[in-house]
C-alpha positions in Angstrom: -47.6 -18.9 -49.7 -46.5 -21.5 -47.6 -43.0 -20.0 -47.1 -44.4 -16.3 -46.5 -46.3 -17.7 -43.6 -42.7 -18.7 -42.0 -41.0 -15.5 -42.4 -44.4 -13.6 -41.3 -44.8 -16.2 -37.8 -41.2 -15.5 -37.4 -41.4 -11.7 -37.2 -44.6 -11.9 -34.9 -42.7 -13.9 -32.5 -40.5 -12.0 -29.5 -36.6 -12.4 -29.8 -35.1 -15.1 -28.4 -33.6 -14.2 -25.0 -30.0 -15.8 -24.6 -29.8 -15.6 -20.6 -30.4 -17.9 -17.6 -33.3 -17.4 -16.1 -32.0 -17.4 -12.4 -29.4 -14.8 -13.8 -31.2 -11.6 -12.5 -32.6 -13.6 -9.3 -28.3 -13.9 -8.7 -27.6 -10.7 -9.4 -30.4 -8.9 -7.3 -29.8 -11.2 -4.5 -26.0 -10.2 -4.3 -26.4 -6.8 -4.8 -25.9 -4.1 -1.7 -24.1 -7.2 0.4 -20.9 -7.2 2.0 -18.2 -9.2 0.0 -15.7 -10.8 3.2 -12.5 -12.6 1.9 -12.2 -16.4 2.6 -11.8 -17.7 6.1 -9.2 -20.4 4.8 -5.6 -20.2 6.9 -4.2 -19.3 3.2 -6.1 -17.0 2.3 -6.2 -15.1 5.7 -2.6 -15.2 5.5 -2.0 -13.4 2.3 -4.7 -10.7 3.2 -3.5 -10.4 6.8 -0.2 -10.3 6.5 1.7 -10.1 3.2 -1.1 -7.5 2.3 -1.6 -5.7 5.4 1.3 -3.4 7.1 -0.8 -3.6 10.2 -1.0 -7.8 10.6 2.4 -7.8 8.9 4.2 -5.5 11.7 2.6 -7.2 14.6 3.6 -10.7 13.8 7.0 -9.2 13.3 7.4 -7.6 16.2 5.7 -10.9 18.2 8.3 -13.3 16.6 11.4 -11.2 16.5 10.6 -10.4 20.7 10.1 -14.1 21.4 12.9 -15.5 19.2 15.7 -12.8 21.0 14.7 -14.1 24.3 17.5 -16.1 26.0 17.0 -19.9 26.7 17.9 -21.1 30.2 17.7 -25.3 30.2 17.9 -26.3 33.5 16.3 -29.5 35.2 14.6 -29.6 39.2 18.1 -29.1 41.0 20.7 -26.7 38.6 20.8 -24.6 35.8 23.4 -26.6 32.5 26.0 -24.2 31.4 26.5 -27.1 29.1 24.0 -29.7 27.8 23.0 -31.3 24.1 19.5 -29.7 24.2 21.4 -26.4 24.9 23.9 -27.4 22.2 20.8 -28.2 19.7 18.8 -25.4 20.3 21.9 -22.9 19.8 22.4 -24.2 16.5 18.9 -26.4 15.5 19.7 -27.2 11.7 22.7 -25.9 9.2 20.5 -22.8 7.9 19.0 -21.8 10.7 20.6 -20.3 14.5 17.8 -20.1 17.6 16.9 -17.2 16.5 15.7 -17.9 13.3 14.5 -21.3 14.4 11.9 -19.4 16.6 10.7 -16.9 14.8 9.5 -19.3 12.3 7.9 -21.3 14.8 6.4 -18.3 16.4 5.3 -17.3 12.8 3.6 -19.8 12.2 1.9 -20.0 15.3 0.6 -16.6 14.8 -0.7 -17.2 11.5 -1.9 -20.2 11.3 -2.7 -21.2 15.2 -0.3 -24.3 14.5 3.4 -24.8 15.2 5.1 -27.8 13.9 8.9 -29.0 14.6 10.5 -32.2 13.6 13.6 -33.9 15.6 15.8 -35.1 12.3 18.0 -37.9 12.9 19.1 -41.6 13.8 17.9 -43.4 16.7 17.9 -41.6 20.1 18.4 -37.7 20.7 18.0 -36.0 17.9 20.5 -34.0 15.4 18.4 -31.2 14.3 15.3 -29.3 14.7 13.3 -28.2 11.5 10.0 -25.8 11.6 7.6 -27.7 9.3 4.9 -25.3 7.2 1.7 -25.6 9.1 -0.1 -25.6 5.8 1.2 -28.8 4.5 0.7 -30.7 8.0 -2.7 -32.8 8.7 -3.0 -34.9 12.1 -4.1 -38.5 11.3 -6.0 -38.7 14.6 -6.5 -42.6 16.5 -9.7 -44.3 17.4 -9.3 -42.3 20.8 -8.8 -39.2 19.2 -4.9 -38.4 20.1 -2.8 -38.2 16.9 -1.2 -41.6 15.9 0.7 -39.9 12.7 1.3 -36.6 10.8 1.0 -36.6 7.2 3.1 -33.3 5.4 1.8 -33.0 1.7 4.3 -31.4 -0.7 3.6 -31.3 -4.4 1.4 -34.6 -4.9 3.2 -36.2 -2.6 3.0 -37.5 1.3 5.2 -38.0 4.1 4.0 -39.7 7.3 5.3 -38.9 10.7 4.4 -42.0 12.7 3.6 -41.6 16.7 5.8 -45.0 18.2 4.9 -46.2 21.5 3.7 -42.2 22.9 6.9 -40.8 21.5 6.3 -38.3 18.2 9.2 -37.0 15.9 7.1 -34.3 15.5 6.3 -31.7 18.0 2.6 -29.9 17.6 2.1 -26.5 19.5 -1.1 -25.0 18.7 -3.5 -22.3 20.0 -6.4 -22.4 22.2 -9.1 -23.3 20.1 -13.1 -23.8 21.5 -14.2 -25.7 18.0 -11.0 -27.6 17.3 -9.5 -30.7 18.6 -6.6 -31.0 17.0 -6.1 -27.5 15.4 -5.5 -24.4 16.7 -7.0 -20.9 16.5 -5.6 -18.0 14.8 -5.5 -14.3 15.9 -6.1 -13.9 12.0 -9.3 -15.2 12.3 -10.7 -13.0 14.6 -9.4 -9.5 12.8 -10.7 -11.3 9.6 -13.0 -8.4 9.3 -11.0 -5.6 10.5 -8.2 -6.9 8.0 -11.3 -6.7 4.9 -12.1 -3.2 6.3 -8.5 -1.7 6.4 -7.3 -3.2 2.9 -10.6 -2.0 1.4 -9.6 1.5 2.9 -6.1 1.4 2.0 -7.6 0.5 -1.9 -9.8 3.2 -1.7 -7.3 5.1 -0.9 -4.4 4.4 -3.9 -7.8 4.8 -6.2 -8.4 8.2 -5.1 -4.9 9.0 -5.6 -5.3 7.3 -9.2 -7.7 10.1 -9.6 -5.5 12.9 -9.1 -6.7 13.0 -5.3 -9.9 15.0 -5.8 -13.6 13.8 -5.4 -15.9 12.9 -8.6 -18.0 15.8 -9.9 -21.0 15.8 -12.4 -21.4 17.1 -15.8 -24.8 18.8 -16.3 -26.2 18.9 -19.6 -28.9 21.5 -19.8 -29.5 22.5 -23.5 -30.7 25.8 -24.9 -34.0 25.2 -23.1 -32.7 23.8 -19.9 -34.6 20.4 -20.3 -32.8 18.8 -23.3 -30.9 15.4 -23.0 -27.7 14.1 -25.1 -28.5 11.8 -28.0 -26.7 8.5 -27.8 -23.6 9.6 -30.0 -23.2 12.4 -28.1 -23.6 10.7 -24.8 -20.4 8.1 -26.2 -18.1 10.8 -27.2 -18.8 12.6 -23.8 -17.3 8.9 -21.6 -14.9 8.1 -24.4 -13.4 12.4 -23.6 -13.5 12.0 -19.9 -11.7 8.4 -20.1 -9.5 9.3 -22.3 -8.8 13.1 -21.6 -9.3 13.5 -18.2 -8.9 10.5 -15.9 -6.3 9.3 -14.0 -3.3 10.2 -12.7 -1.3 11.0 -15.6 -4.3 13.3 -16.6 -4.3 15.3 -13.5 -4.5 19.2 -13.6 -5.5 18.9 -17.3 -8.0 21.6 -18.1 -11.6 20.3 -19.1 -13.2 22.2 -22.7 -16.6 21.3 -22.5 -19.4 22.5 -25.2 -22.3 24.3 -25.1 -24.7 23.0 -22.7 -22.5 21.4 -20.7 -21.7 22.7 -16.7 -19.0 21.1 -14.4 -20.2 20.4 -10.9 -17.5 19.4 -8.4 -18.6 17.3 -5.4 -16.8 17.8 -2.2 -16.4 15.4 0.5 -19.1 14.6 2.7 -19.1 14.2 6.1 -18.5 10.4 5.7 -15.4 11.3 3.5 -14.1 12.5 6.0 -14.3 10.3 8.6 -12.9 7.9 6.4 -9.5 7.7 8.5 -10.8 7.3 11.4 -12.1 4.2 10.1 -9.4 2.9 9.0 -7.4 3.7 12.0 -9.7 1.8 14.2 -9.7 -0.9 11.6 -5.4 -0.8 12.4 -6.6 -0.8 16.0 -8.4 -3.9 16.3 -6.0 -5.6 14.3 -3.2 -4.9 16.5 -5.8 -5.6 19.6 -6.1 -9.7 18.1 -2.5 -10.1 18.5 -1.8 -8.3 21.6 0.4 -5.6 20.4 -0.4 -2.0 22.1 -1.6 0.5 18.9 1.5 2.9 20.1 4.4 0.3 19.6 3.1 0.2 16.2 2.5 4.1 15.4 -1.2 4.3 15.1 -2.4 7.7 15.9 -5.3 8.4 18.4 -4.3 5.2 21.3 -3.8 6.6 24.5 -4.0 3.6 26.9 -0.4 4.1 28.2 0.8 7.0 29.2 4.3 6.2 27.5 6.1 4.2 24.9 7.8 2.2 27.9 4.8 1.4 29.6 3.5 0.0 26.2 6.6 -1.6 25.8 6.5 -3.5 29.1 3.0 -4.6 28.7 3.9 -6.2 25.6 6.4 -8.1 26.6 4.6 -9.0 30.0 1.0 -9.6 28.2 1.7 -11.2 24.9 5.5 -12.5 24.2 6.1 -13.9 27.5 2.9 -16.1 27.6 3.5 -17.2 24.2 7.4 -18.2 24.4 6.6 -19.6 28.0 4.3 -22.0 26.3 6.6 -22.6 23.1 9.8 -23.4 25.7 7.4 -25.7 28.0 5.7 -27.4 25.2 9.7 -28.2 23.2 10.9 -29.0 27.1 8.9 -31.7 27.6 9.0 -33.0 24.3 12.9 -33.1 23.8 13.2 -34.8 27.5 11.9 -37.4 25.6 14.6 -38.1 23.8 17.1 -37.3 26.6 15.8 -39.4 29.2 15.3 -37.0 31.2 13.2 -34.3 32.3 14.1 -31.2 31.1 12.8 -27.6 31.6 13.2 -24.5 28.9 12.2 -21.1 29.9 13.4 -17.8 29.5 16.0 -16.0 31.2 14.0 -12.5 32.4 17.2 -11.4 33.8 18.4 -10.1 30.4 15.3 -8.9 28.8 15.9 -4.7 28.8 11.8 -4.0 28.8 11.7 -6.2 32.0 14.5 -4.6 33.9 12.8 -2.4 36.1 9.9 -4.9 37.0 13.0 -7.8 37.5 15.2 -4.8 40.1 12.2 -4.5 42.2 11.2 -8.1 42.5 14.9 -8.8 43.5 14.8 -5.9 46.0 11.5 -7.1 47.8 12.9 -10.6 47.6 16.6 -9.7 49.1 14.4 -7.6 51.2 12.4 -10.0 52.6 14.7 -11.6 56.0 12.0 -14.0 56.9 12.7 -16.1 54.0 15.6 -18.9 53.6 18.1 -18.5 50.9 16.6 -21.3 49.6 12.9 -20.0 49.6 14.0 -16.7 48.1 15.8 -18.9 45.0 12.3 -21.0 44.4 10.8 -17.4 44.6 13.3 -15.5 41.7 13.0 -18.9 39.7 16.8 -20.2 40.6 17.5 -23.9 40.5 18.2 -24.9 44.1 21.6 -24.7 45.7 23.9 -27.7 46.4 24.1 -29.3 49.7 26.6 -26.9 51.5 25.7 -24.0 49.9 23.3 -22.2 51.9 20.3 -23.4 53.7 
């Protein structure tokens, strides 16, 4: 009696529920909401540019401009021909020319808003120059906020770059920044969303591809009566068929057999289908935009802000890779005179930039031009070193 009373209470009772309780509060409050990759310098990187041809191209294009760019060194009275900072900047480290020695310093400017280069060596000038991953440096700010050291975390372990007496082995160039004090800002940050929206599109687009490149229909059951419904067997074969028989790319063109009862209905694309491109070219747009390359140097349809692929081209190199280099060259300048002894100016030699030839003739002919000016003024005004005593006035 006793034991039928168990059995009976235990089929009255409702079966147990193996779930947690704030599962479906989760679940409905996440659902319809916009999912936006992380913020994080990594994970901006890999979404911005090793997975997006757009953010990919521009920092390309940015670094490769800045790192061709000829070097003048020159100090308040001549231009060197000759000098060590020339000498180390020609050839920084044993795997790496100035070219490649920029572009990785650009790079990582770009990408990370922070540009790190060590001066390797003994005591006094130093012997090379090495770009150091922006990802692996922390500043170890002082009690007054400047940095007093740079730690660089590899694997488990630390190395610190001590700041002795206002002199730093390391060099720090970052980006403008308005929450930061000792980080910069990168141009990643503010595409973050146009990056989400243009890898979203380009996913959407390899899935509809995946799908032989035609829109989803419907089946319609209707039954001999019209109002019937499949059983649940029936309803199992019918997704196993279309998984199976009729999906995907290796399915496409396959003829569908359906049964009685059943009526294909293809679904063409709506108006928002097909404004899908233009989405995702202004997506490209505003991407390009963040880093200051014109949409026409990098082939996206529909820009027509210059009338020509020049004029694109010299507001590129006037706009975005002479500021940046400008501040790269002023920013190593003062930190190599440093170690010379000596104050030292880097810049770069307009004269042989092609994109800036026509803008560089002109200034030269209104300077040349110009007979109210000294031969002297007209040098500080095309950004010569002044002339020895004897050699002009």
């Amino acid at each position: 009696m006793f034991g039928w009373t168990i059995r009976r209470q235990a089929q009255d009772a409702p079966p147990a529920v193996k779930a947690s309780a704030a599962g479906r509060v989760a679940a409905l409050g996440a659902a319809g909401r916009v999912v936006w990759s992380p913020r994080d310098v990594a994970s901006l990187t890999k979404a911005g540019f090793t997975g997006n041809p757009i953010g990919f191209r521009a920092v390309k294009l940015i670094a490769e401009a800045a790192a061709a760019m000829p070097v003048i060194v020159q100090d308040t009275n001549q231009r060197f021909d000759v000098h060590p900072v020339q000498a180390l900047l020609q050839r920084p480290n044993v795997a790496q020319g100035r070219a490649e020695l920029f572009e990785a310093l650009i790079g990582q400017i770009l990408l990370t808003g922070n540009g790190y280069v060590e001066a390797a060596g003994a005591e006094g000038f130093p012997d090379e120059l090495h770009v150091l991953r922006s990802d692996r440096m922390s500043v170890v700010p002082g009690t007054d906020g400047w940095p007093v050291a740079f730690d660089y975390a590899v694997g488990g372990r630390k190395h610190r770059f001590a700041v002795v007496e206002a002199q730093s082995p390391v060099c720090h160039i970052k980006s403008f920044h308005p929450q930061d004090d000792h980080y910069g800002m990168t141009a990643l940050t503010a595409a973050a969303a146009a990056i989400d929206v243009h890898n979203a599109a380009s996913r959407w687009s390899k899935a509809l591809l995946d799908n032989a490149a035609r829109p989803s229909g419907a089946i319609v059951y209707g039954g001999s009566d019209g109002q019937s419904s499949l059983t649940p067997d029936q309803y199992d074969r019918l997704l196993m068929e279309m998984e199976t028989q009729h999906q995907g790319a290796r399915n496409a063109g396959r003829p569908m057999l359906l049964e009685g009862g059943l009526d294909w209905k293809p679904m063409g694309f709506s108006p928002s289908d097909m404004e899908f491109q233009k989405t995702k070219e202004a997506a490209a747009r505003e991407i390009a935009v963040a880093f200051g390359v014109p949409p026409m140097i990098l082939g996206i349809p529909g820009d027509a802000t210059y009338a020509n692929y020049q004029e694109a081209n010299r507001a590129f190199y006037r706009l975005t890779v002479l500021p940046l280099i400008s501040r790269v060259l002023g920013s190593l300048g003062a930190w190599l005179s440093e170690f010379a002894g000596e104050e030292i100016f880097l810049r770069p030699d307009l004269d042989q930039v092609p994109a800036l030839s026509a803008e560089r003739d002109a200034q030269w002919r209104r300077v040349s031009d110009a007979a109210f000016l000294s031969d002297a003024e007209k040098r500080h005004l095309l950004g010569l070193p002044a002339m020895e005593v004897g050699h002009g006035s």
